[in-house]
C-alpha positions as CSV (number, residue, x, y, z in Angstrom):
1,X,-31.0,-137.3,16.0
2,X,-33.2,-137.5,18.8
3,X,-34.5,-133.9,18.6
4,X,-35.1,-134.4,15.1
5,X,-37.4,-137.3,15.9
6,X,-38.7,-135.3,18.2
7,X,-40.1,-132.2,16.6
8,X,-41.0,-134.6,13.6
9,X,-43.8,-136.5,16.0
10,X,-46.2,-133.5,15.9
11,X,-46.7,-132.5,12.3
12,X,-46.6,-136.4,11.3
13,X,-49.5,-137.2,13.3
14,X,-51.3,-134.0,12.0
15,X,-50.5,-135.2,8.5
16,X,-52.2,-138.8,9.4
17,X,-55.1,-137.2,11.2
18,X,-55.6,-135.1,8.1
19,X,-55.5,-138.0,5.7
20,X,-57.6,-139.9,8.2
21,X,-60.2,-137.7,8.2
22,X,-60.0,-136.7,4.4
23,X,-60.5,-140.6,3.2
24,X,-63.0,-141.8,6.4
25,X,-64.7,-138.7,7.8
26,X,-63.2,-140.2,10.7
27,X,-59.9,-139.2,13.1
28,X,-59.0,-141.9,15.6
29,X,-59.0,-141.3,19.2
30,X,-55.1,-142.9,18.9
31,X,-53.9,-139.8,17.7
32,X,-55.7,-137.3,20.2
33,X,-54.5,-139.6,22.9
34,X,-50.9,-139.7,21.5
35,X,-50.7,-135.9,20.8
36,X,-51.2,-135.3,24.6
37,X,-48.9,-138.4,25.8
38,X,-46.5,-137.2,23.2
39,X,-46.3,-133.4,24.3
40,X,-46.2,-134.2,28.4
41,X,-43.2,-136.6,27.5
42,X,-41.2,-134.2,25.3
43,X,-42.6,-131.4,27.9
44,X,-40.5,-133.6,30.8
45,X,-37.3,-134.0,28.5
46,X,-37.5,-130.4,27.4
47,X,-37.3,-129.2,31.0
48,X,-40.6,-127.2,30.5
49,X,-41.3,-125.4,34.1
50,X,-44.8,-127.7,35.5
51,X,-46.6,-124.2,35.9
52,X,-45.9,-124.1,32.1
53,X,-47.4,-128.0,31.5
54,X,-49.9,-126.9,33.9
55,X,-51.0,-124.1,31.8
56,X,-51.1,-126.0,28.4
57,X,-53.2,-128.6,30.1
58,X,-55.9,-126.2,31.4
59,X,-55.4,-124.6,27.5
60,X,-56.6,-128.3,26.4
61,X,-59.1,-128.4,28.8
62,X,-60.6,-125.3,28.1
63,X,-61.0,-126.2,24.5
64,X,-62.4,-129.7,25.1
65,X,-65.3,-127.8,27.0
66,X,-65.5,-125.4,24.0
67,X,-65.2,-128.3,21.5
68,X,-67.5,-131.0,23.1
69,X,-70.2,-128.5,23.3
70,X,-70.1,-128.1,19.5
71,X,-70.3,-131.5,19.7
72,X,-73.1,-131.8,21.4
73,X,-75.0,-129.2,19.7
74,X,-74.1,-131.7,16.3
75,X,-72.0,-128.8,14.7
76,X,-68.2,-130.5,14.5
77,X,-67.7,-134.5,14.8
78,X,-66.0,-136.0,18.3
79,X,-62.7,-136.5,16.8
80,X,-63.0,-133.2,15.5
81,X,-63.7,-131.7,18.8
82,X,-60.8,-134.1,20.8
83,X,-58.5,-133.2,18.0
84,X,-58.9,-129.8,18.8
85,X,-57.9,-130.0,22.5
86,X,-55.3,-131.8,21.6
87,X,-53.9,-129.5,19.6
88,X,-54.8,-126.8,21.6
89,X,-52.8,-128.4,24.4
90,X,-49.8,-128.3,21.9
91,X,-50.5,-124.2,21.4
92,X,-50.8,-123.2,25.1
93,X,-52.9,-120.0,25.6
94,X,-50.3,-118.0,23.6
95,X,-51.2,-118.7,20.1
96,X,-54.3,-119.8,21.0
97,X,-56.8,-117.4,19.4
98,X,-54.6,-117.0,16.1
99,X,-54.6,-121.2,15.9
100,X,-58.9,-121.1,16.6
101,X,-58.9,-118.1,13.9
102,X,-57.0,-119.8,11.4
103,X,-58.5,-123.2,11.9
104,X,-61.8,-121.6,11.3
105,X,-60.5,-119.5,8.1
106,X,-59.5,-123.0,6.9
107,X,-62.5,-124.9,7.7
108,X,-65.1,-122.4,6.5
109,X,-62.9,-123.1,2.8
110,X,-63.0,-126.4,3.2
111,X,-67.0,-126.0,3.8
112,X,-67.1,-123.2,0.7
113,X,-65.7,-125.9,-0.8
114,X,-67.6,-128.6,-0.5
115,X,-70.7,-126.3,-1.2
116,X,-69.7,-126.1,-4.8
117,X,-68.4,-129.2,-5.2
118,X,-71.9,-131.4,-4.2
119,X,-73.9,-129.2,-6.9
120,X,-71.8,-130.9,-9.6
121,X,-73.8,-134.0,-10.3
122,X,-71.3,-136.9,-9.7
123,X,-71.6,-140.7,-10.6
124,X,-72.7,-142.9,-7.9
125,X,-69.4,-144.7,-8.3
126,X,-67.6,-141.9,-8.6
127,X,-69.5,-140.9,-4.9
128,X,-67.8,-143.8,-3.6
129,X,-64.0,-143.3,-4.2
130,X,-61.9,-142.6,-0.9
131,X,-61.4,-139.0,-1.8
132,X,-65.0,-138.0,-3.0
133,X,-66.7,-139.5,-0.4
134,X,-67.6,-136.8,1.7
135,X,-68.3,-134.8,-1.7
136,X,-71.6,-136.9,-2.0
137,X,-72.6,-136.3,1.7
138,X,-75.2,-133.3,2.6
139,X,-73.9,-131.9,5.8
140,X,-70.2,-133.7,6.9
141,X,-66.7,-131.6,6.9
142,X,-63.6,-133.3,7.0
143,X,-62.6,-130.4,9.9
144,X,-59.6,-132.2,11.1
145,X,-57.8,-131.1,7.9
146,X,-58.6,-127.6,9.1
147,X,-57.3,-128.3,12.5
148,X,-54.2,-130.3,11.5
149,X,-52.9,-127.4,8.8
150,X,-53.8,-124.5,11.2
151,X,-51.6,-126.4,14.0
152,X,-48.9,-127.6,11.3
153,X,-48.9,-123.4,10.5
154,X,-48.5,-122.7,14.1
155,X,-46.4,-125.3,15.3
156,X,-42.9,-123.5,15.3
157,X,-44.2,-121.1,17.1
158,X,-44.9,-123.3,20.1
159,X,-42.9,-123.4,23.7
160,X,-42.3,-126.9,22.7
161,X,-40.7,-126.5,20.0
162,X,-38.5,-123.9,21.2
163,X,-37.8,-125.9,23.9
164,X,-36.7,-128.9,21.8
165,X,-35.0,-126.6,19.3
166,X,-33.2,-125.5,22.3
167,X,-31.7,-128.8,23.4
């Protein structure tokens, strides 16, 4: 029961993130903060090696240079860019480049989307509803979805989860 609650913690808070970010254009800092709390506790209860956490860490950390520099240059959000690390952290350098790749495949679909969706003239009420919000805006990307399904895809695939699964 408890390893089931455990492997359940990641993909639920990618699911809120994903919804977070799809009805507010917002993720909260709460779930970045809680993805890396969440993945050094289960790390410790796993019996991950440190060298291992150490790794994942610096894999986070490497990303949340990447990520904040995007965010400085105005081309992802800071949740989006936090998000990121903290998925990242969950990956570990060995799915990392698949995770960015696929994260990117999503998001540029997302974006395609969007494109095509903001050249169909839309009521100003219409504008307004949770869902269409970010339809009527000129520039924003709800990226976290991308993040949140690319790690949901690579999740299994994770030392954590083996680790867990293991247990």
């Amino acid at each position: 029961m408890l390893t089931l609650f455990a492997v359940s913690i990641f993909p639920l808070l990618m699911v809120y993130a994903s919804l977070s970010d799809a009805l507010t254009m917002l993720i909260p800092n709460k779930i970045s903060i809680l993805l890396v709390g969440v993945f050094l506790a289960l790390a410790m209860v796993s019996g991950m090696p440190m060298q291992d956490v150490g790794r994942h860490f610096l894999c986070g950390f490497f990303i949340l240079a990447c990520t904040f520099t995007l965010f400085l240059m105005r081309l992802i959000g800071g949740g989006d860019a936090k998000l990121c690390a903290a998925v990242a952290l969950w990956m570990g350098f060995g799915n990392l480049v698949e995770f960015l790749f696929l994260t990117t495949l999503i998001g540029a679909g997302i974006a395609i989307l969007l494109i095509a969706l903001r050249k169909i003239p839309l009521p100003p009420k219409l504008r307004l509803a949770p869902l269409l919000q970010w339809v009527g805006e000129t520039r924003s990307v709800p990226y976290g979805i991308a993040i949140a399904a690319s790690g949901l895809y690579f999740y299994m695939q994770t030392p954590i989860w083996s680790a867990l699964v293991a247990m």
